[in-house]
N, CA, C and O atoms as a DFTB+ gen file, in Angstrom:
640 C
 N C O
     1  1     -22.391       2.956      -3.297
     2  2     -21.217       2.547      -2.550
     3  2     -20.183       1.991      -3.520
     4  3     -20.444       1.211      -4.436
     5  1     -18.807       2.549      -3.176
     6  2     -17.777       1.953      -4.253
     7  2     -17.143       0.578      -3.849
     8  3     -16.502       0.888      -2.844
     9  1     -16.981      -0.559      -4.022
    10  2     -16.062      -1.717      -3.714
    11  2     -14.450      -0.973      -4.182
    12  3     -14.128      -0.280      -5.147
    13  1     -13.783      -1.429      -3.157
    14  2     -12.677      -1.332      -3.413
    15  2     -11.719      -2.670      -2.933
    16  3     -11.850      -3.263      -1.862
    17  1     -10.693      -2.999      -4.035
    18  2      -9.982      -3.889      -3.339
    19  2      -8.319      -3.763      -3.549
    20  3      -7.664      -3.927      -4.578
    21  1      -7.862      -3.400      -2.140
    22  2      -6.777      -2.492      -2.383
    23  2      -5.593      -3.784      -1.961
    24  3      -5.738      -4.459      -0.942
    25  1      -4.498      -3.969      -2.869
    26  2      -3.906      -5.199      -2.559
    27  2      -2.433      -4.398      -2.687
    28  3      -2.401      -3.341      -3.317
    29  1      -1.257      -4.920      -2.089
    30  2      -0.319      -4.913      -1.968
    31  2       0.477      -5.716      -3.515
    32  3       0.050      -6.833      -3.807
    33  1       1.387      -5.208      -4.250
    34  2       1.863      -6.169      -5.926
    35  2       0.964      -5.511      -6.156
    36  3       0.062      -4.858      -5.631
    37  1       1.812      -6.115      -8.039
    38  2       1.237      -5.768      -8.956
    39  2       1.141      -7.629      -9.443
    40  3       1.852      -8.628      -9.329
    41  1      -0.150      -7.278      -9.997
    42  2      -0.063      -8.621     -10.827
    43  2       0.137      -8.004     -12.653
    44  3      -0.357      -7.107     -13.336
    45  1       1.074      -9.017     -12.831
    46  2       1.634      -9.261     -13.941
    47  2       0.354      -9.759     -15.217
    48  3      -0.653     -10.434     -15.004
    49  1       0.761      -9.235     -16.383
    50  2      -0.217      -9.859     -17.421
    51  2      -0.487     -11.168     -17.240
    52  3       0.564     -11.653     -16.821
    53  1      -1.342     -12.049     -17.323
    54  2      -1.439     -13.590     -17.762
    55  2      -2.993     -13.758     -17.070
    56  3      -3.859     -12.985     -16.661
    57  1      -2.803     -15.375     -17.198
    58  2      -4.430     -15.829     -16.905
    59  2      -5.253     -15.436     -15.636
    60  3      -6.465     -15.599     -15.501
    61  1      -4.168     -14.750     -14.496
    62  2      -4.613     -14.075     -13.011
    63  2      -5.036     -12.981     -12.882
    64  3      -5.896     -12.537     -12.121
    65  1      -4.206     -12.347     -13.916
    66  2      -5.000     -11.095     -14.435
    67  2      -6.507     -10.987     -15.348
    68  3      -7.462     -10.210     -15.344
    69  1      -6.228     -11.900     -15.910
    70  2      -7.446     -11.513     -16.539
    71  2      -9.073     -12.217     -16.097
    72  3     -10.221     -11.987     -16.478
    73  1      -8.459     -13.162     -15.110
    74  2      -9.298     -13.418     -14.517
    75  2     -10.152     -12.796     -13.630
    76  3     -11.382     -12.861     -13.614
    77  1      -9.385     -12.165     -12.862
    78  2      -9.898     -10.942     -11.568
    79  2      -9.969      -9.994     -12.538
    80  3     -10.275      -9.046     -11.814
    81  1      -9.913      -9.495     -13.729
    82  2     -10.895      -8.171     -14.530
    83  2     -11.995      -8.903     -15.169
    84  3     -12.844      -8.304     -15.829
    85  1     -12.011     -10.044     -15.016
    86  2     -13.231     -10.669     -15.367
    87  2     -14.552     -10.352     -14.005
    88  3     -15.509      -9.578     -13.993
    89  1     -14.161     -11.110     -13.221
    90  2     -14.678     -11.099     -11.895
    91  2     -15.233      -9.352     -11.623
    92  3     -16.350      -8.933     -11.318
    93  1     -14.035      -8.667     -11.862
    94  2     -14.211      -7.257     -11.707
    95  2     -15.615      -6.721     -12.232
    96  3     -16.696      -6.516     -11.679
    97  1     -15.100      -6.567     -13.652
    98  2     -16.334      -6.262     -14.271
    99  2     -17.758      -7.245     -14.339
   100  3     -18.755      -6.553     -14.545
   101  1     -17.986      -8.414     -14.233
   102  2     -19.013      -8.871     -13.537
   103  2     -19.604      -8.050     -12.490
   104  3     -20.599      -7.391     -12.791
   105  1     -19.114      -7.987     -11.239
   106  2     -19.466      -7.360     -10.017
   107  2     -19.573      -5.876      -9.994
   108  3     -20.028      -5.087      -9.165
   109  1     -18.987      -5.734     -11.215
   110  2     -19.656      -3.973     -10.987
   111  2     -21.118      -3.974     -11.916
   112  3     -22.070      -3.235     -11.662
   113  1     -21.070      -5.118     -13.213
   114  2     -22.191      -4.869     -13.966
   115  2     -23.309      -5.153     -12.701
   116  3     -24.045      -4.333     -12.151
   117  1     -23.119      -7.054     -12.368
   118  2     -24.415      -6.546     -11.218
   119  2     -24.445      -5.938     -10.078
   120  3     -25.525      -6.146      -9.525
   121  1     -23.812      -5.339      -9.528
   122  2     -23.496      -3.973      -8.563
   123  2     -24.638      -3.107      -8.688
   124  3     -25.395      -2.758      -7.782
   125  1     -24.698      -2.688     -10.333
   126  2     -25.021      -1.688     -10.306
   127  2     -26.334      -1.037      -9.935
   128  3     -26.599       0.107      -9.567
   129  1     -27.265      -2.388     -10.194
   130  2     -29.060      -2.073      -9.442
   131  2     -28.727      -2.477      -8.306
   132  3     -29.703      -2.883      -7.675
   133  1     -27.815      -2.541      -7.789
   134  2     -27.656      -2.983      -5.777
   135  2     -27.139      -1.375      -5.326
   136  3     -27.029      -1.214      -4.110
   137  1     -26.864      -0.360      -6.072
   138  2     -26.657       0.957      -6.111
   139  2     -24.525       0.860      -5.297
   140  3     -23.923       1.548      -4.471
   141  1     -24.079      -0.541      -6.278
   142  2     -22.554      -0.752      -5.936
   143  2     -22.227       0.526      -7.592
   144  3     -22.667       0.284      -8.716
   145  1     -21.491       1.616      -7.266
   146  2     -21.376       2.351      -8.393
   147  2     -20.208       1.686      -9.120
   148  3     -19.999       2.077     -10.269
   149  1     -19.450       0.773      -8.633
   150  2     -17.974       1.108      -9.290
   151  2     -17.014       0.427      -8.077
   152  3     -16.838       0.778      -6.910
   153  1     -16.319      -1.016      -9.081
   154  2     -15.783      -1.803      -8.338
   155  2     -14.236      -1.984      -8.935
   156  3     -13.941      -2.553      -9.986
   157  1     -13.537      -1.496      -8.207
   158  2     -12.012      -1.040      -8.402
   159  2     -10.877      -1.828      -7.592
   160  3     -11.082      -2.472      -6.563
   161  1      -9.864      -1.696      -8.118
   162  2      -8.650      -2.303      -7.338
   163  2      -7.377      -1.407      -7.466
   164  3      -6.916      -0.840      -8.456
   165  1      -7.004      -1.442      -6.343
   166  2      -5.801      -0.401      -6.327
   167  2      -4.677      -0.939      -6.056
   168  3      -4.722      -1.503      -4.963
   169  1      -3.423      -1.034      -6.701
   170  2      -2.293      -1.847      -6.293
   171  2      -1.295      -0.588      -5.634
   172  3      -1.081       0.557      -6.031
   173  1      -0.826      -1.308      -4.518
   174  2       0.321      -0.654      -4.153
   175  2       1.091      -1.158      -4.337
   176  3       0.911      -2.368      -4.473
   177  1       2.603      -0.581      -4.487
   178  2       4.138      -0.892      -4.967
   179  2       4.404      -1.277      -3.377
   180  3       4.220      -0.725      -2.292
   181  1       4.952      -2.563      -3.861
   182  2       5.933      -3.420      -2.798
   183  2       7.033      -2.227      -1.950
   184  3       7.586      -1.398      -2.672
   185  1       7.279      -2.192      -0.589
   186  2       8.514      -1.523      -0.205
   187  2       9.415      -2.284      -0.326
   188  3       9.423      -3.515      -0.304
   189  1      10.408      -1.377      -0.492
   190  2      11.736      -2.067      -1.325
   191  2      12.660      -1.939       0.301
   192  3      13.839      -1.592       0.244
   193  1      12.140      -2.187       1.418
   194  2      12.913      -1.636       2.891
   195  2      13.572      -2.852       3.102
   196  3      13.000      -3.907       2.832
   197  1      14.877      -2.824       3.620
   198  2      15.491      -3.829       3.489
   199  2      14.734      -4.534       5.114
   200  3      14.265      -5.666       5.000
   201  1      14.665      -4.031       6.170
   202  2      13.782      -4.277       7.158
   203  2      12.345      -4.665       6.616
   204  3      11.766      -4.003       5.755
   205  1      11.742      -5.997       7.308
   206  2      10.879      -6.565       7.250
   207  2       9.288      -5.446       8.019
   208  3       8.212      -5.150       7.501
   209  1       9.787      -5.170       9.192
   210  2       9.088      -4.502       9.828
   211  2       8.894      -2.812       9.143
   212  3       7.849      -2.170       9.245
   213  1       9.852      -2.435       8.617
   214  2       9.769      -1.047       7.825
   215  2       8.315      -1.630       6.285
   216  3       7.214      -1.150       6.013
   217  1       8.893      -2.494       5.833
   218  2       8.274      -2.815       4.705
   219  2       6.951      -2.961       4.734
   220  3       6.180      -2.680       3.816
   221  1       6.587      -3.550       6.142
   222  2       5.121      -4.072       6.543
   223  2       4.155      -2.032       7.141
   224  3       3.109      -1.418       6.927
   225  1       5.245      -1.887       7.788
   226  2       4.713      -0.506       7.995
   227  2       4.344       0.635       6.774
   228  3       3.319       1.275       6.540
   229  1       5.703       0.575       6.103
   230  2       5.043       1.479       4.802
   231  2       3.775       0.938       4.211
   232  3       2.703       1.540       4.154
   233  1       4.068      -0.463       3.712
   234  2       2.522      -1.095       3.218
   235  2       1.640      -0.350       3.711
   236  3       1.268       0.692       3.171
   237  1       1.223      -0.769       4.736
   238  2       0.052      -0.674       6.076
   239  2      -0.051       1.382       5.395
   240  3      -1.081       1.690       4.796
   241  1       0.752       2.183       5.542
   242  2       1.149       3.378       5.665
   243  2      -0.025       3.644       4.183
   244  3      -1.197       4.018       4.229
   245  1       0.657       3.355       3.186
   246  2      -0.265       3.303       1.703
   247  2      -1.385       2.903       1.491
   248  3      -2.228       3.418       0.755
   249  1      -1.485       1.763       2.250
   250  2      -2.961       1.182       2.127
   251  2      -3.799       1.989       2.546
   252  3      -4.754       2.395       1.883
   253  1      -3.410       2.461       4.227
   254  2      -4.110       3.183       5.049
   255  2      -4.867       4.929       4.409
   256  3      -5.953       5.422       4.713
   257  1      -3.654       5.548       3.359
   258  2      -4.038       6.536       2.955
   259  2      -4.637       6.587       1.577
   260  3      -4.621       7.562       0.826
   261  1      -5.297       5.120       1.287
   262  2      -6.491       5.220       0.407
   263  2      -7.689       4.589       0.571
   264  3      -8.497       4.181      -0.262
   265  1      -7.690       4.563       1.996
   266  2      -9.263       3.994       2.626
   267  2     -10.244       5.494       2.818
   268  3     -10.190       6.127       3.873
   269  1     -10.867       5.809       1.989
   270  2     -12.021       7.233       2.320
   271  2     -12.689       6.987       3.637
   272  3     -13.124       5.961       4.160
   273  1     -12.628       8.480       4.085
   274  2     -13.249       8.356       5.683
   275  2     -14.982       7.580       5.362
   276  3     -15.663       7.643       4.339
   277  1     -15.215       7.025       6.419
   278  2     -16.361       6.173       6.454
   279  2     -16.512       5.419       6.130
   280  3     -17.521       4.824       6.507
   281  1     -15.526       4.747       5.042
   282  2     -15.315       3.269       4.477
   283  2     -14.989       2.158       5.212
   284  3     -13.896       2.001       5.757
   285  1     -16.256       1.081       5.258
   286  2     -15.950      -0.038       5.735
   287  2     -14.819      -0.624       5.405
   288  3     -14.451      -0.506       4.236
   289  1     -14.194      -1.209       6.123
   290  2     -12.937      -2.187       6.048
   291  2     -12.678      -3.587       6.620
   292  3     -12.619      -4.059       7.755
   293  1     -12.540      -4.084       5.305
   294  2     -12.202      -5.565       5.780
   295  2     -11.038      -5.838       5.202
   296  3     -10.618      -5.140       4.280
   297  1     -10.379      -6.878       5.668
   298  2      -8.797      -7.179       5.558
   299  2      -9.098      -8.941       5.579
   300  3      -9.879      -9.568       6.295
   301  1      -8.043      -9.497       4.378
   302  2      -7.837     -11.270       4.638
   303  2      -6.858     -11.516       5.261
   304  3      -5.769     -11.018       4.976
   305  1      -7.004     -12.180       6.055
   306  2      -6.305     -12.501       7.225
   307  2      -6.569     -14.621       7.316
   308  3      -7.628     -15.248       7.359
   309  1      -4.944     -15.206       7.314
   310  2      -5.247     -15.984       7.089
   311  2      -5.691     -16.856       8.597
   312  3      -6.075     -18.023       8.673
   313  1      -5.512     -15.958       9.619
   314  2      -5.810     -16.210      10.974
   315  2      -7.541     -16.366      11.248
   316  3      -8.003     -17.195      12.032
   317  1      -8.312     -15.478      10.507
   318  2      -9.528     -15.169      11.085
   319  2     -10.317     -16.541      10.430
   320  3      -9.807     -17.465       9.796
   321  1     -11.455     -16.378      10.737
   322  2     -12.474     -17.440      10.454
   323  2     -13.207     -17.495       9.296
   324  3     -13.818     -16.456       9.049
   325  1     -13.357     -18.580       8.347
   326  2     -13.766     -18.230       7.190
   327  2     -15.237     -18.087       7.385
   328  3     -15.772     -18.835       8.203
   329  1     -16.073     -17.078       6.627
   330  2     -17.345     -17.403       6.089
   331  2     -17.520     -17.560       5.250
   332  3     -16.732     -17.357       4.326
   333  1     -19.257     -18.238       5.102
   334  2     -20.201     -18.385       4.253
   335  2     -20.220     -17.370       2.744
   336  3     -19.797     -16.218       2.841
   337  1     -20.588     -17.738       1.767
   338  2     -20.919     -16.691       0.963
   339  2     -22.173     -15.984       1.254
   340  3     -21.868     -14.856       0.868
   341  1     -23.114     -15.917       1.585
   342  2     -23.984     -15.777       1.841
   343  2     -23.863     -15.026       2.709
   344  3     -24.204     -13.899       2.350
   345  1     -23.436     -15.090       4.026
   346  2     -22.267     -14.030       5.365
   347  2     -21.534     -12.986       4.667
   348  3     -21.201     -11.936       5.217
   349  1     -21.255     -13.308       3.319
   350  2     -20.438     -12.266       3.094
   351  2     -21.380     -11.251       2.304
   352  3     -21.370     -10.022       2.386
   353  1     -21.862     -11.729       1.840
   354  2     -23.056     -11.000       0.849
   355  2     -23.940     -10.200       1.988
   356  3     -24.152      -8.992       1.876
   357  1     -24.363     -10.863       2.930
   358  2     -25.762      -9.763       3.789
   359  2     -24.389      -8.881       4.639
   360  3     -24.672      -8.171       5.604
   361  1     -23.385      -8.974       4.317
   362  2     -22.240      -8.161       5.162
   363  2     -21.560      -7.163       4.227
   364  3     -20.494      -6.684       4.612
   365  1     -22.136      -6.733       2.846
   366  2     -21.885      -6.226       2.303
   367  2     -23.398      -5.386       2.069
   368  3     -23.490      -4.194       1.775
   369  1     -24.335      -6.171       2.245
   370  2     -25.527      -5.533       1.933
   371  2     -25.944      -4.691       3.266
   372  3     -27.079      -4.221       3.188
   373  1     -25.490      -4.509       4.045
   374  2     -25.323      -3.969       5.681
   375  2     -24.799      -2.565       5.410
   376  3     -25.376      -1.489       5.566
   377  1     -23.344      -2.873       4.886
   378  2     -22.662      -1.543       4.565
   379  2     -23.169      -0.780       3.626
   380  3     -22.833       0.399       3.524
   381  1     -23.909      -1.265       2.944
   382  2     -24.578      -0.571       1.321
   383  2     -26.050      -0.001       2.257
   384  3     -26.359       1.156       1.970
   385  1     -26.854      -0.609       3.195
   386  2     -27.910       0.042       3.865
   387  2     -27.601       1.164       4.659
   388  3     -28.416       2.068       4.844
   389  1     -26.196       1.152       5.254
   390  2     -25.689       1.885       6.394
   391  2     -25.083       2.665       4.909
   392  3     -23.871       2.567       5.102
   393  1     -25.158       3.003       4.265
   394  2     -25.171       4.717       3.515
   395  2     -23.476       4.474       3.386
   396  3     -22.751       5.457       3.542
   397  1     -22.989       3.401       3.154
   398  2     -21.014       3.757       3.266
   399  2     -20.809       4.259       2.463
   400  3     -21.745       4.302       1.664
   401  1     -19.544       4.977       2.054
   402  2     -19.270       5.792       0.823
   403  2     -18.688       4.376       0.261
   404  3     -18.806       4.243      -0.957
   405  1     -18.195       3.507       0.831
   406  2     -16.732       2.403       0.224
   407  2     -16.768       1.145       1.156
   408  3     -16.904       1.217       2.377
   409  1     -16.651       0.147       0.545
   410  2     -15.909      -0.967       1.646
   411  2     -14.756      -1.665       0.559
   412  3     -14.789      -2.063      -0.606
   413  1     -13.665      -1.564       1.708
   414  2     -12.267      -1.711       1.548
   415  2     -11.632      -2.844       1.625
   416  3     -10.854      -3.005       2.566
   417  1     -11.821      -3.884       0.651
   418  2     -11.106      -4.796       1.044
   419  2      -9.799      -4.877       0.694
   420  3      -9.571      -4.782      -0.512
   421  1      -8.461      -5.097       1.760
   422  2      -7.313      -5.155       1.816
   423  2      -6.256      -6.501       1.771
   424  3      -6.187      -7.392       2.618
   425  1      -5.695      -6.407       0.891
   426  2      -4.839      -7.740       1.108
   427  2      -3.624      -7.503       0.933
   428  3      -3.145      -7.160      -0.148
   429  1      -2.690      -7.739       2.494
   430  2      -1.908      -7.393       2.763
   431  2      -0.365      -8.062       2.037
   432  3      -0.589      -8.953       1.217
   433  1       0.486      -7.871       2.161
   434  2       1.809      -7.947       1.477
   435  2       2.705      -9.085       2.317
   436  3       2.192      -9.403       3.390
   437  1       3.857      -9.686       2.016
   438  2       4.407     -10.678       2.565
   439  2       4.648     -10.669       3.953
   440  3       4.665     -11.649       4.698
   441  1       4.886      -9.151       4.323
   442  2       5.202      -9.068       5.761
   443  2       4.052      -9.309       6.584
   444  3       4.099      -9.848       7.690
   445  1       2.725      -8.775       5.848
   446  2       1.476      -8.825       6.958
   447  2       1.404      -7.318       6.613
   448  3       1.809      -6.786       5.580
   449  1       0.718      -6.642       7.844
   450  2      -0.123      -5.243       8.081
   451  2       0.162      -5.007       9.364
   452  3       0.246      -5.895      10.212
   453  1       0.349      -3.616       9.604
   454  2       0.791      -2.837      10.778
   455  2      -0.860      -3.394      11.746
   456  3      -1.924      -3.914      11.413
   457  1      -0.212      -2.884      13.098
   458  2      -1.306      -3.412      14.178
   459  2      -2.217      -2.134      14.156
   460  3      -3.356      -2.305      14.589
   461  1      -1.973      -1.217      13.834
   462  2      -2.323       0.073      13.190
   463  2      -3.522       0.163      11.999
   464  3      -4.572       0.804      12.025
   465  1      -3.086      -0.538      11.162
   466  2      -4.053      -0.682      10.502
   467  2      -5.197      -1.600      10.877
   468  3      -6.379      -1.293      11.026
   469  1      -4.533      -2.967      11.019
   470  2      -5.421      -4.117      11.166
   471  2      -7.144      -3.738      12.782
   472  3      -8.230      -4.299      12.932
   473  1      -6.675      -2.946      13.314
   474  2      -7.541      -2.356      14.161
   475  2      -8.730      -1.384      13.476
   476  3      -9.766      -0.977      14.003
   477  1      -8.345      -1.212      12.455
   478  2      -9.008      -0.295      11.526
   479  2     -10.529      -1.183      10.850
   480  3     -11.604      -0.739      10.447
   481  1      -9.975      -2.631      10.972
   482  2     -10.942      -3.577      10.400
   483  2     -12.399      -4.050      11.274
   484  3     -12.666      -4.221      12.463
   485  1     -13.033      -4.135      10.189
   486  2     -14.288      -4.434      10.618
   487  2     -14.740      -5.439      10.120
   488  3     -15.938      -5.648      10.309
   489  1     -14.050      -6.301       9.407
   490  2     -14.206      -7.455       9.165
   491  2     -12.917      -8.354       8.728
   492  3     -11.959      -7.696       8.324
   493  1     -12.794      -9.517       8.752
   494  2     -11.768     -10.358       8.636
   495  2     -11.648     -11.259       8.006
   496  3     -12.029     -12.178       8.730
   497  1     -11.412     -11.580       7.258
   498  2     -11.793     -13.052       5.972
   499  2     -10.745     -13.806       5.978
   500  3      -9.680     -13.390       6.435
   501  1     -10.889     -15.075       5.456
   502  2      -9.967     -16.029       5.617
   503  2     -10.670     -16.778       4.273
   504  3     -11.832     -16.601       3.905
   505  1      -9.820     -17.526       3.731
   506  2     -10.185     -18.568       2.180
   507  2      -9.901     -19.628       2.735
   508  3     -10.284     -20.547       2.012
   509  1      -9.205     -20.172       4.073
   510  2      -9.094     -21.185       4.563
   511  2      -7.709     -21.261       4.804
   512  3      -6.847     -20.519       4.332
   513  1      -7.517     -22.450       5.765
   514  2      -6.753     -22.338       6.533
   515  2      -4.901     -22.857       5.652
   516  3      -3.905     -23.268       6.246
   517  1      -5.036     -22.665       4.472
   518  2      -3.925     -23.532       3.039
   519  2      -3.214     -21.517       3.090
   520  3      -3.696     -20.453       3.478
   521  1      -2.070     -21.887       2.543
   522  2      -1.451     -20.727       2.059
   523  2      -1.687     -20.510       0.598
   524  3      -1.742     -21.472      -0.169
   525  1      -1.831     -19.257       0.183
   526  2      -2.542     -19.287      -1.302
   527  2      -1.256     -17.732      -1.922
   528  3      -0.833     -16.808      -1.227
   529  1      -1.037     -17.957      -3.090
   530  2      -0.591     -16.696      -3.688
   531  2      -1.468     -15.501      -3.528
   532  3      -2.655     -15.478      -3.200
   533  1      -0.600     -14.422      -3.847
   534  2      -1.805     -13.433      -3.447
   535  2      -2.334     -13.046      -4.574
   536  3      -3.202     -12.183      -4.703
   537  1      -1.786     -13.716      -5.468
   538  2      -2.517     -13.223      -7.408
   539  2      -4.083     -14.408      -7.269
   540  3      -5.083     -14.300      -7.979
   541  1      -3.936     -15.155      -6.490
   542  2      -4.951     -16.817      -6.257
   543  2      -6.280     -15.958      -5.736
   544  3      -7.414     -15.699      -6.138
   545  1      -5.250     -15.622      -4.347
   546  2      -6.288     -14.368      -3.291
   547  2      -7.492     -13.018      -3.786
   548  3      -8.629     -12.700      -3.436
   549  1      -6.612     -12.575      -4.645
   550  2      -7.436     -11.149      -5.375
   551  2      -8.466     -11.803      -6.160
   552  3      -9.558     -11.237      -6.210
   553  1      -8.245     -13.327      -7.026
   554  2      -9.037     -13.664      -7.702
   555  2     -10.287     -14.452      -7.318
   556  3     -11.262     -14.597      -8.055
   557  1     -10.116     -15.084      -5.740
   558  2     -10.962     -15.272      -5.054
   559  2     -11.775     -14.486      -4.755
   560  3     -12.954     -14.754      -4.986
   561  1     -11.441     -13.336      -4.182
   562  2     -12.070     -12.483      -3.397
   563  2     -13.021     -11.546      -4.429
   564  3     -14.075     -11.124      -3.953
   565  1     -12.638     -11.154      -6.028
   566  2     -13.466     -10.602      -6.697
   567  2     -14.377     -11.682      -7.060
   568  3     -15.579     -11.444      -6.942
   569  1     -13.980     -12.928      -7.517
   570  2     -15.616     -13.821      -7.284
   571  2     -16.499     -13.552      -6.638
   572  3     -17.654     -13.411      -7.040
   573  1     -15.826     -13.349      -4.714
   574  2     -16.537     -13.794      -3.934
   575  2     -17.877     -12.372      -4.044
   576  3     -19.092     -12.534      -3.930
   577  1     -17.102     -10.985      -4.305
   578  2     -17.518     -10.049      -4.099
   579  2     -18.516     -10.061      -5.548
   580  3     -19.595      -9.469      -5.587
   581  1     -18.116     -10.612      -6.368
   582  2     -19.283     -11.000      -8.070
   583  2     -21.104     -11.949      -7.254
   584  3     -22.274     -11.815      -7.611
   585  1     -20.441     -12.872      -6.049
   586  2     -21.260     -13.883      -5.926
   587  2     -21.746     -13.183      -5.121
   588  3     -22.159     -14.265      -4.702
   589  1     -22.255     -12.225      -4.243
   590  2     -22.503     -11.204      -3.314
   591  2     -23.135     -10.410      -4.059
   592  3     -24.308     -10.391      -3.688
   593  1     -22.962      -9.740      -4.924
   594  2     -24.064      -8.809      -5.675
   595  2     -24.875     -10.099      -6.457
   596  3     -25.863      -9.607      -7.003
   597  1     -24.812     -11.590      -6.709
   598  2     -25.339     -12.038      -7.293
   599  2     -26.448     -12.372      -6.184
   600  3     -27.547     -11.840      -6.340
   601  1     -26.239     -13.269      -5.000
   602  2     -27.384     -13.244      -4.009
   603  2     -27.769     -11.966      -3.596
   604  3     -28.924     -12.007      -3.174
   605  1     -27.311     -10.918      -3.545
   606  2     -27.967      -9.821      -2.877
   607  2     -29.089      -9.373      -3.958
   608  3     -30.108      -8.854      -3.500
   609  1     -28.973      -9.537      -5.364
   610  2     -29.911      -9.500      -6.565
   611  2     -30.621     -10.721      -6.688
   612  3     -31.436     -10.573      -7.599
   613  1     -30.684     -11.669      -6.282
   614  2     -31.387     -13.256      -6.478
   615  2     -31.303     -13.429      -7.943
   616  3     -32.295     -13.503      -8.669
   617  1     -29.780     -13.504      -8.445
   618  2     -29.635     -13.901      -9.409
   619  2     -29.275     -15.212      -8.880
   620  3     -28.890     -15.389      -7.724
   621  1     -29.473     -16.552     -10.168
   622  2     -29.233     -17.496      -9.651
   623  2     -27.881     -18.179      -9.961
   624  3     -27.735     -19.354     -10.299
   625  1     -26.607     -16.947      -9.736
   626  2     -25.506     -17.991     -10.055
   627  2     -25.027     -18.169      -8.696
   628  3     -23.843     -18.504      -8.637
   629  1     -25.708     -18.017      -7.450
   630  2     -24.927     -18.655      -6.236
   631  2     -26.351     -19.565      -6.004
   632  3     -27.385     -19.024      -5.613
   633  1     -26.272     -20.809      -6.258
   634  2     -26.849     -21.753      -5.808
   635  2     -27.243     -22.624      -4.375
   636  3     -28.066     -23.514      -4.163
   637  1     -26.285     -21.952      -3.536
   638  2     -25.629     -22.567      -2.381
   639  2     -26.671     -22.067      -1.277
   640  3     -26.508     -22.365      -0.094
């Protein structure tokens, strides 16, 4: 199964970047006896629509046409309910039993995500209820997805 984490921006060189290719490559090294082949991030280019609602739609539009059919999808949403690491890990190890080609995690752009897409989701994450950059966000979320192949392997860097 491939991780994917498909975000809206580009992040710029510096310590955010290199943090989440840190995280990255962690989670694909231990991925890889969890049979995770290959843990990627795909940036889409900001719409430049002078409409708010055009901008959120194209997003949604791009994102949407690099989710592979059968790929689980989850989206952060600062509305939904946070979980556990541990919740997130046997919720990844679910999709990896259920044969997925991909699970998609999406993080949407200033406007939000079409209602179009967001129906598409099968899961919903939240980092809590604070507003966070979305360079903060990507770097969370490849931890979280590093600490997930780490309990799903009983390695002992999630302690919790």
């Amino acid at each position: 199964m491939r991780i994917v984490v498909a975000a809206v921006g580009r992040l710029k060189r510096g310590p955010e970047t290199e943090l989440a290719e840190r995280y990255r490559k962690r989670a694909e090294q231990s991925g890889r006896n969890l049979g995770l082949r290959h843990v990627e991030i795909i940036e889409i280019r900001e719409s430049r629509a002078a409409d708010a609602g055009k901008r959120m739609l194209e997003e949604s539009i791009a994102l949407a046409n690099i989710i592979p059919d059968g790929a689980a999808t989850a989206l952060l949403d600062e509305r939904a309910a946070a979980i556990d690491s541990a919740s997130f890990a046997a919720q990844i190890g679910k999709w990896r039993s259920g044969n997925r080609p991909a699970a998609v995690f999406i993080i949407g752009g200033a406007d939000g995500l079409a209602p179009s897409l967001q129906q598409k989701a099968e899961l919903r994450l939240s980092f809590g209820t604070a507003t966070w950059p979305h360079q903060l966000v990507r770097v969370m979320l490849l931890e979280q997805i590093y600490r997930a192949t780490t309990i799903l392997s009983g390695h002992p860097y999630h302690r919790g």
